[in-house]
C-alpha positions in Angstrom: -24.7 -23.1 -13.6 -21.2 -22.6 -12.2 -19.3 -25.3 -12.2 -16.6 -26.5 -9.1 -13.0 -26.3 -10.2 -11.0 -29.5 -9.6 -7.6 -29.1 -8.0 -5.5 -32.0 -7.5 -9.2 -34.5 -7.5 -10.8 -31.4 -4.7 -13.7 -29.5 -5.9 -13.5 -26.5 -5.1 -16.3 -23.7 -5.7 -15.0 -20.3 -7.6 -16.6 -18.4 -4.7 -13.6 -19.4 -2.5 -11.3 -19.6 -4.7 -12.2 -15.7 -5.8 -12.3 -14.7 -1.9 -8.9 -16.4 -1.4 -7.4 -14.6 -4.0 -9.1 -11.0 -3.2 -8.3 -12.1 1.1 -4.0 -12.5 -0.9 -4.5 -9.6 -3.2 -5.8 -6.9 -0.3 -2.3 -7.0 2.0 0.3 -5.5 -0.9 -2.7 -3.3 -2.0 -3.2 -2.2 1.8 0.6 -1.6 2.4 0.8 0.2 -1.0 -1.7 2.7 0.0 -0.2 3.1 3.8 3.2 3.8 2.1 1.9 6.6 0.0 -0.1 7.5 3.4 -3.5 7.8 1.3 -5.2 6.5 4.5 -5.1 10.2 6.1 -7.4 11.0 3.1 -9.7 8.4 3.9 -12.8 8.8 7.0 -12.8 5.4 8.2 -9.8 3.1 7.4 -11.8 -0.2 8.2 -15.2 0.7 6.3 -12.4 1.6 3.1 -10.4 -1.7 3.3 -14.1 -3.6 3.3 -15.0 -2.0 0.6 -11.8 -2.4 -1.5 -11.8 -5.8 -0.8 -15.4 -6.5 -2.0 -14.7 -4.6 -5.1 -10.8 -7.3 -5.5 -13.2 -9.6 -5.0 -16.0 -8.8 -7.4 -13.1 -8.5 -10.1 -11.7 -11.5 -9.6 -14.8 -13.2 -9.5 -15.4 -11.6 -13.0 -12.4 -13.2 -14.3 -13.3 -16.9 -12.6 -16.8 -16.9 -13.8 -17.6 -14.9 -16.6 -20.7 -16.2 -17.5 -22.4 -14.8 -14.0 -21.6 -11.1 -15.0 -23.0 -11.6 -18.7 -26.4 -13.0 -16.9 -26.0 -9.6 -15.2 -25.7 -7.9 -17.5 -28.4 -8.9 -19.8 -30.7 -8.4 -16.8 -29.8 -5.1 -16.1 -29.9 -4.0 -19.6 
């Protein structure tokens, strides 16, 4: 079971707290990539930044909640 994090007596779920942190984590990596103008490269912009911030998100939810991606990972394999 995943367990709420307590900040400051306000439970708070790791789902949120991994989207908040991939929602932070997706500007510097956006403005990074428009600086080395990698975006030209890319088909659709907007389908690209979705999908790099699903993918933030999915690692930082492997770092909150470790235990999820084991399960995972015993059922796949």
């Amino acid at each position: 079971m995943i367990k709420d994090i307590n900040l400051w007596g306000i439970y708070i779920h790791p789902f949120l707290i991994g989207f908040l942190f991939a929602f932070i984590a997706i500007r510097p990596t956006n403005h990074l990539l428009n600086h080395f103008d990698f975006y030209r490269h890319v088909w659709h912009p907007g389908l690209f930044d979705t999908a790099l911030f699903f993918i933030l998100y999915a690692l930082f939810m492997a770092m909150l909640v470790p235990d999820v991606v084991m399960a995972i990972f015993h059922m796949i394999f």
